[in-house]
C-alpha positions in Angstrom: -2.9 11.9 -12.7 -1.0 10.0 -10.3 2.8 9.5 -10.7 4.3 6.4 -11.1 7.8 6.4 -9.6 9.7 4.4 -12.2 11.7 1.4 -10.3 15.3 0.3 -11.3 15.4 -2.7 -13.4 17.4 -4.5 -11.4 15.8 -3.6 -7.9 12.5 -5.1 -9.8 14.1 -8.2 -10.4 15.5 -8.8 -7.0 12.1 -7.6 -5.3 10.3 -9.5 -6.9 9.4 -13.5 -6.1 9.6 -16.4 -8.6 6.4 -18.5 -8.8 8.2 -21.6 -11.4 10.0 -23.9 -10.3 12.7 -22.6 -13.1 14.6 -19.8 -11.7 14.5 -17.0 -13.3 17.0 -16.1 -15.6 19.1 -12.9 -14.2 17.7 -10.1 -16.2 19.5 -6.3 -15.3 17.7 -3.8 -18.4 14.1 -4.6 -17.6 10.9 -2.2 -17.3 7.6 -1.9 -15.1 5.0 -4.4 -17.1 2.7 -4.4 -14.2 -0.6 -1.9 -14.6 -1.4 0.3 -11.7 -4.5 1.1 -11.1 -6.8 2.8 -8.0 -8.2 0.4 -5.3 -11.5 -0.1 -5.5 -11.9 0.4 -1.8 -9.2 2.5 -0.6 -6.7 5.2 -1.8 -4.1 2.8 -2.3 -2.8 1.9 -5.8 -3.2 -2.2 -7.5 -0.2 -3.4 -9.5 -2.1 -6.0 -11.7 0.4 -8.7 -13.2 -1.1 -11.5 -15.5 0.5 -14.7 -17.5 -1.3 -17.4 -19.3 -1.3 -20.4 -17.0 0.4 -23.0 -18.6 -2.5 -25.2 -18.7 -3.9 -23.1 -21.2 -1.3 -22.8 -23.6 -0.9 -22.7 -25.9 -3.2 -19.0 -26.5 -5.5 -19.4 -29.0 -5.8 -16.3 -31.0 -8.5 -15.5 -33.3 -7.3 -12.8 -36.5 -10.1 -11.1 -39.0 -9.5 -11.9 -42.1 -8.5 -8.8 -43.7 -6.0 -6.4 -44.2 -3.7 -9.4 -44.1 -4.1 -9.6 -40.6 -3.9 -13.5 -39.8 -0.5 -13.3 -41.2 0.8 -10.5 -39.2 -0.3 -12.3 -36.4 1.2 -15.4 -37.2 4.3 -13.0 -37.5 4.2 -11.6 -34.3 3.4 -15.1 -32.3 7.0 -15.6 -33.8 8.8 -12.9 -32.7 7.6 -13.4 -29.0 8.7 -16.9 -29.0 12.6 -16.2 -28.0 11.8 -14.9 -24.8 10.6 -17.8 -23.6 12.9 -20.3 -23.0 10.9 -23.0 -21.0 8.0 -22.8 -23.4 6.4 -20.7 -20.1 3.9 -19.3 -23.2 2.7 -20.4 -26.5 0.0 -19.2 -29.1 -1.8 -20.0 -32.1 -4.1 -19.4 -34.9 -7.5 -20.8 -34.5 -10.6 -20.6 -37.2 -13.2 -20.2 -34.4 -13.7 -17.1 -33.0 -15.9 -18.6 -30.4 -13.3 -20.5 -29.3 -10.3 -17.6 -28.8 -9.1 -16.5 -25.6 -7.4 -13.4 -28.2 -9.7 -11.7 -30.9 -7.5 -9.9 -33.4 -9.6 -7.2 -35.5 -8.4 -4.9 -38.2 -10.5 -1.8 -37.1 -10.8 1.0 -34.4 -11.7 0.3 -31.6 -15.6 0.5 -30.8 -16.8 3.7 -28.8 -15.7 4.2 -25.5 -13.7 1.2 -23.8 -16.0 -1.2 -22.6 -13.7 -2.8 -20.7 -11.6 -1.3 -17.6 -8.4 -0.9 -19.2 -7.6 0.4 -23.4 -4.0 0.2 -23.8 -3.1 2.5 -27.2 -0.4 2.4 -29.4 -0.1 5.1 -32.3 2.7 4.2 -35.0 3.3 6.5 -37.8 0.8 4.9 -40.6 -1.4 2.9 -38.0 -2.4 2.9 -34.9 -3.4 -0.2 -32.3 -5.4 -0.7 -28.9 -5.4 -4.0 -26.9 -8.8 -4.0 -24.1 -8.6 -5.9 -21.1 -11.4 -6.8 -19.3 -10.3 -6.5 -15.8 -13.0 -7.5 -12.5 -13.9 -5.0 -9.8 -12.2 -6.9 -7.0 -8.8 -7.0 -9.6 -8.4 -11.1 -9.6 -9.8 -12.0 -13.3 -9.3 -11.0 -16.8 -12.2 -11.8 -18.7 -12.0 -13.6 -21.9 -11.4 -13.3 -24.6 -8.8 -10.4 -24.9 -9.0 -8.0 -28.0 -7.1 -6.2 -30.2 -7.7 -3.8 -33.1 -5.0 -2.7 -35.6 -6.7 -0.4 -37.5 -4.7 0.0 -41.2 -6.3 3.3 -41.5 -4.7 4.6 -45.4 -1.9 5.4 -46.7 -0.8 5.7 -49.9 2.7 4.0 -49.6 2.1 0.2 -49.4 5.5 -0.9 -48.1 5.1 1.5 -44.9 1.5 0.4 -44.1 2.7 -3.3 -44.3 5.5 -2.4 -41.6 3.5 -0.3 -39.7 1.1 -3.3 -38.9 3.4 -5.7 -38.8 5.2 -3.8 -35.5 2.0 -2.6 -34.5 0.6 -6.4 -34.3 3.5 -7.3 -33.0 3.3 -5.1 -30.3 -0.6 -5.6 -29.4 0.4 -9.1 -28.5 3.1 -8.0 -26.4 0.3 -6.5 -24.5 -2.0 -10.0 -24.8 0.8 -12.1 -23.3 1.1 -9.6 -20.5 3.1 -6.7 -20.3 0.3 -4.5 -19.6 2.6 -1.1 -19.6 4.4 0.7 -22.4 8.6 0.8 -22.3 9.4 4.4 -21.2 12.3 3.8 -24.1 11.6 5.0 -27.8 13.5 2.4 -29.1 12.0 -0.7 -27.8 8.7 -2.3 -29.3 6.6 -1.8 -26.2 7.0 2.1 -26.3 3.7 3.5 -27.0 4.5 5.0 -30.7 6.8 2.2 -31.7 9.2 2.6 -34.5 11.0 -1.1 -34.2 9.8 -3.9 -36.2 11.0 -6.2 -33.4 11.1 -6.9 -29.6 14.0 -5.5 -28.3 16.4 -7.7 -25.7 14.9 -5.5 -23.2 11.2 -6.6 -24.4 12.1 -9.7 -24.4 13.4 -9.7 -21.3 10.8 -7.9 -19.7 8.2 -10.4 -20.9 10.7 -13.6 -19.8 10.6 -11.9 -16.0 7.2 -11.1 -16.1 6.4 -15.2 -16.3 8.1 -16.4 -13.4 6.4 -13.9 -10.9 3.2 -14.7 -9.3 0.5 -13.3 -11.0 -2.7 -11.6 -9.0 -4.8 -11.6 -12.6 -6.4 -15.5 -13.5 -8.3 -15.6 -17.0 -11.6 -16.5 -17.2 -14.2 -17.2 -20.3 -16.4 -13.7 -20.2 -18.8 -12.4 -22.2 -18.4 -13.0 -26.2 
């Protein structure tokens, strides 16, 4: 497996260009979002960066209805929303799946990853995985994105509830973009969250990640 060096926050911030016309707001406790993956053609390494174009906000997500998952989703649209203080992303609940760009299931995941990328997140009484459909030549993320939080069982109620509350909650920290977990155990976005929140670094992390030029357009793929 290849190493990723880890970058300091504030060096990513300063290296990296704004693409809005809003500057950025100065951000100094931040972590790598981006995903790395080989080139297709070559031995170097891709740093894949994606946000919702604004003229397709706001996201229309798609939740199952079971395990009380449309409401956990609804949650979690909610705790997103502070880190975006120019409205740079949006999302809501929709009744047609065939019209979401997210699809929110309350299950495993199917098989092997069909798609390029399976981001996991284990918590202690569920677990989550967010698949992203990512082209060969890395420019497009096919549509729609999708999300499992799997309940799984156990046999205290009020844990399960907060275990898919955070784990929702952080799922669509992946669909909005931050495509890498926090190397921190305390924020949201670390890969067996504990937090029932974003963090200021998460939302900080997602805030940057919208005013730098993304290489990652969406695009309607197969259903």
């Amino acid at each position: 497996m290849t190493r990723i060096p880890r970058w300091p926050a504030v060096g990513l911030a300063l290296a990296l260009g704004a693409c809005s016309d809003i500057a950025p707001p100065v951000r100094n406790d931040l972590y790598e979002w981006r995903l790395i993956v080989p080139n297709a053609t070559s031995t170097a390494l891709d740093s894949l960066s994606f946000q919702w174009p604004h003229d397709r906000l706001p996201v229309r997500i798609w939740a199952e209805d079971a395990a009380g998952l449309p409401g956990y989703v609804a949650g979690g649209i909610a705790a997103w929303r502070p880190a975006f203080l120019y409205d740079e992303f949006d999302a809501t609940l929709v009744g047609d799946s065939a019209a979401a760009d997210v699809i929110v299931r309350a299950s495993s995941p199917p098989g092997p990853a069909l798609s390029r990328v399976r981001l996991h997140a284990v918590a202690p009484e569920c677990d989550g995985a967010t698949d992203l459909d990512i082209s060969d030549d890395h420019t497009q993320l096919r549509l729609p994105v999708r999300v499992y939080v799997n309940p799984g069982f156990t046999p205290d109620a009020a844990a399960l509830d907060r275990c898919m509350a955070l784990t929702t909650t952080h799922e669509l920290g992946h669909a909005l973009g931050i495509f890498r977990h926090s190397p921190e155990t305390t924020d949201l976005m670390y890969s067996d969250p504990t937090v029932e929140a974003p963090t200021e670094r998460d939302l900080g992390t997602a805030e940057i990640l919208y005013h730098v030029k993304p290489n990652l357009v969406p695009v309607n793929g197969e259903r």
